[in-house]
N, C-alpha and C positions, 0 to 999 in steps of 0.2 A: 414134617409138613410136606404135602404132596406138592410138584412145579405142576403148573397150566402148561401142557405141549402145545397148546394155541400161541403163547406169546415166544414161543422158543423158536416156534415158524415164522410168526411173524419177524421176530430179529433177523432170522439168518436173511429172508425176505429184503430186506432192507438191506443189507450188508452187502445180498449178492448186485442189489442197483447202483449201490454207490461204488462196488469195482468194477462195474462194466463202464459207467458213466468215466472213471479216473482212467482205464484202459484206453476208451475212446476217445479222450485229449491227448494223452500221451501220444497216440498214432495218427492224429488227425492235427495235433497243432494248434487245434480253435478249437472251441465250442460250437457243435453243431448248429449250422445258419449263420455264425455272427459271419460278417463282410470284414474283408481287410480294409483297413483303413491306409490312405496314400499315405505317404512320408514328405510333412511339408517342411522338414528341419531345413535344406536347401533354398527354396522359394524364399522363406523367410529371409534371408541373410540378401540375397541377391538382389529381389523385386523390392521397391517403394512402398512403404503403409499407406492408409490414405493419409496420413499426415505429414508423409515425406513427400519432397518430389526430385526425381530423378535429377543431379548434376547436369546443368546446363556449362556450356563454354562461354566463361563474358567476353561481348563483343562491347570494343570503343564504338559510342554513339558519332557520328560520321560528322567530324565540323564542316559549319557551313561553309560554303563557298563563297570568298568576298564579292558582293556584288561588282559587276564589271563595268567602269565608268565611261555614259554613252563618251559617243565622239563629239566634241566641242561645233557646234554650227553656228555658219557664216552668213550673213546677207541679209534677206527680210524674213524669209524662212525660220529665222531665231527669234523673230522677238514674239511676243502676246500679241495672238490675232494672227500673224505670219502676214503673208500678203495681201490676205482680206481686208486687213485694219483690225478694227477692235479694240485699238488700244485708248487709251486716254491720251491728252497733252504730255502731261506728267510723265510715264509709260515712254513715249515715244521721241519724248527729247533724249531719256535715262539709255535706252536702246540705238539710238543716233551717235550719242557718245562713247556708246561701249565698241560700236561698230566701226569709229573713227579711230579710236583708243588714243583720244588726246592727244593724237603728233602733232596734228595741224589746226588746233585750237590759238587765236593770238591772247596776248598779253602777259609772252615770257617777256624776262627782264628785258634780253635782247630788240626785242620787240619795241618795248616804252623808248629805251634809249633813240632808237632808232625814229619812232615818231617824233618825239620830242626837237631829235635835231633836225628835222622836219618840218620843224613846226608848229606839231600837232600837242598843245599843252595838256600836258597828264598830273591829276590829281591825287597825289603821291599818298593820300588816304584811302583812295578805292580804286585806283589803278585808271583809271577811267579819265574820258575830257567831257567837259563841261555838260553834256547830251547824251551820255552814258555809253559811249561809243569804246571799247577796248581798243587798246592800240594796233594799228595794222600790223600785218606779217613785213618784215625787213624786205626791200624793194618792190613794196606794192606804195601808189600813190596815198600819200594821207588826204583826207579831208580837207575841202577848201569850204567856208561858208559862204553861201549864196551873197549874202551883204555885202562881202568880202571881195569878192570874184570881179576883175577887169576883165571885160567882154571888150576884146577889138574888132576889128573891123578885117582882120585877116583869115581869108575861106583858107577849110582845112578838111580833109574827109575822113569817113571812118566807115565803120559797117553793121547795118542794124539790119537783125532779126526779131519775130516776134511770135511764138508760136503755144501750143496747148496739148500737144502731142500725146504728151502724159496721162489727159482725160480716155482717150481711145482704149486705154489698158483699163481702166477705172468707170466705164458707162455705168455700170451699175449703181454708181454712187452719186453719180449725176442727175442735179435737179430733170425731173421728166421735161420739162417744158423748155430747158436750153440746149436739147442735145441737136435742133437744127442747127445750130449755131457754132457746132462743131465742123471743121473739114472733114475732110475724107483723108487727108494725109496729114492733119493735126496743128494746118500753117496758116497763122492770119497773115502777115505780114511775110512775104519772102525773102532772104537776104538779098541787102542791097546795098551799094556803096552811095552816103549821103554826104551834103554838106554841113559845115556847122562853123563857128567862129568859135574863135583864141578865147580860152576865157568860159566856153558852155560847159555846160554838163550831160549830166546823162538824161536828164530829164526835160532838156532843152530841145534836144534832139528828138526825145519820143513826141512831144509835143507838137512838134513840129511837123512832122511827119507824118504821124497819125491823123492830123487836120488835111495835109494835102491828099494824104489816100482816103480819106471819107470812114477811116475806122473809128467811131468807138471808144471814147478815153474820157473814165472820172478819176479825180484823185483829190485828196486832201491835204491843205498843210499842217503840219504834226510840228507844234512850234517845241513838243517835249524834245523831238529829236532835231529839230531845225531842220526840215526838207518834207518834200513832197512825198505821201505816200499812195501808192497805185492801187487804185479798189477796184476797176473794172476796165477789161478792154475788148472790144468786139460783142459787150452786153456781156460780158463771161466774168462772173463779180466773184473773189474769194467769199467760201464757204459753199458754193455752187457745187462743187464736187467733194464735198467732205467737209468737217468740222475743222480742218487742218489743211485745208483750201487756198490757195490764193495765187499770185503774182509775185515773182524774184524778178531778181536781172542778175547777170552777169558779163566780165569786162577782161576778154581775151582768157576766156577758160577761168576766172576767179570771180564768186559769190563775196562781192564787200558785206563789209559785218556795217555800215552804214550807208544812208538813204541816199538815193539816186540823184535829188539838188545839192550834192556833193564834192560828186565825184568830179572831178577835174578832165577832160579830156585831151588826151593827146592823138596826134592825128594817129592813122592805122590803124586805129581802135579796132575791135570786135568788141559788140554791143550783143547780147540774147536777153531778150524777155520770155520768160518761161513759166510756164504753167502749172504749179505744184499740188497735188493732192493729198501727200504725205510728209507735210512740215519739212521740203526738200532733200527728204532720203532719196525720192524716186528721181531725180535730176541731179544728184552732187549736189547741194545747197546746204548740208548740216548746218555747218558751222556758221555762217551768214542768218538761216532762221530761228 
């Protein structure tokens, strides 16, 4: 059988493409065109997947700082309302007390005994005499009852003031229609040295006097407390400057915790009626209103 020299050509044909194309790798290292590809084996191990995340350093979340405790305040400036007011009854007795801090409140034990041998009978159920009076501070006068009281006939003086001072700070809170009625330095009455008899009180003397100077004087008797109580003087009525308004006295620097047809007088007295706007915070008078 004769061979076809056609397909003898064609093989070697073929033979010689596939050793140039194997020559051609071998000295070239690739396949003609193809791109080297990077080498990410490094990257990998080093860099974050998207599902890792890079090693943070944990930081302690920073405790808080104890709040710093304001500084404790004094005077009026501490309570509700400050010096404005604003407070209630209630409020402003609770703040009068705190501000006193109960040294010079009466009706320690010392106190009873001391009235008692005095005189002053104390009702060993509520502390109190008969009028709901607490016992006085040891060497303050107790209480004499007006019923009670020998009025001689022996002149004796002492010294009465009568003033409103306190409204001057407080206009604002003053009924409009009584601030003519105010001084200019806050004084109805100027101290003065009066008479009185063995036996008066304090309310004998205001009475007194207030008549011969042409002042101005209501009051009522309060048979709860057995004594006179003082509603208006110079037309200047508690509640006229506040809700917490009114008329004190006071007997050589001390607010008694009872009513003015009480009190005993002895000569040299110092006598102040004073003008309070702030249930006697703003004049010393706590513990008396």
């Amino acid at each position: 059988m004769k061979r076809n020299p056609l397909n003898r050509k064609h093989l070697l044909a073929v033979l010689g493409v596939v050793l140039v194309l194997a020559l051609a790798f071998r000295v070239g290292g690739a396949a003609p065109g193809a791109e080297e590809l990077p080498d990410q084996t490094a990257s990998l191990q080093t860099e974050p997947t998207a599902q890792e995340s890079p090693a943070e350093e944990t930081q302690e979340a920073p405790e808080p700082e104890p709040e710093e405790e304001s500084a404790s305040e004094t005077g009026l400036e501490s309570r509700p309302g400050g010096t404005q007011g604003g407070m209630t009854a209630q409020e402003k007795e609770e703040a009068a007390n705190q501000l006193a801090g109960g040294s010079s409140a009466p009706g320690q034990k010392g106190d009873r005994e001391y009235s008692s041998l005095q005189g002053m009978p104390i009702d060993p159920a509520t502390g109190k005499d008969p009028y709901g009076t607490q016992p006085v501070p040891e060497g303050k006068p107790v209480p004499v009852e007006p019923q009670e009281a020998e009025v001689t006939d022996e002149a004796l003086t002492c010294t009465l003031t009568v003033r409103c001072d306190s409204i001057l700070a407080h206009m604002d809170w003053l009924d409009p229609e009584k601030a003519e009625l105010v001084p200019a330095d806050g004084v109805l009455f100027p101290t003065a040295t009066v008479t009185f008899y063995e036996g008066e009180s304090v309310f004998h003397v205001l009475q007194r006097e207030m008549k011969k100077a042409g002042i101005h004087l209501e009051f009522t008797n309060t048979p709860i407390y057995n004594s006179a109580y003082i509603e208006g003087i110079g037309n200047l009525y508690e509640y006229d400057c506040g809700e917490l308004s009114g008329w004190m006295y006071q007997v050589n620097g001390w607010f008694p915790n009872y009513g003015c047809s009480r009190y005993p007088l002895q000569a040299g007295d110092d006598i102040q009626w004073v003008y309070t706007c702030d249930l006697g915070l703003d004049v010393g008078g706590r513990a008396a209103a």
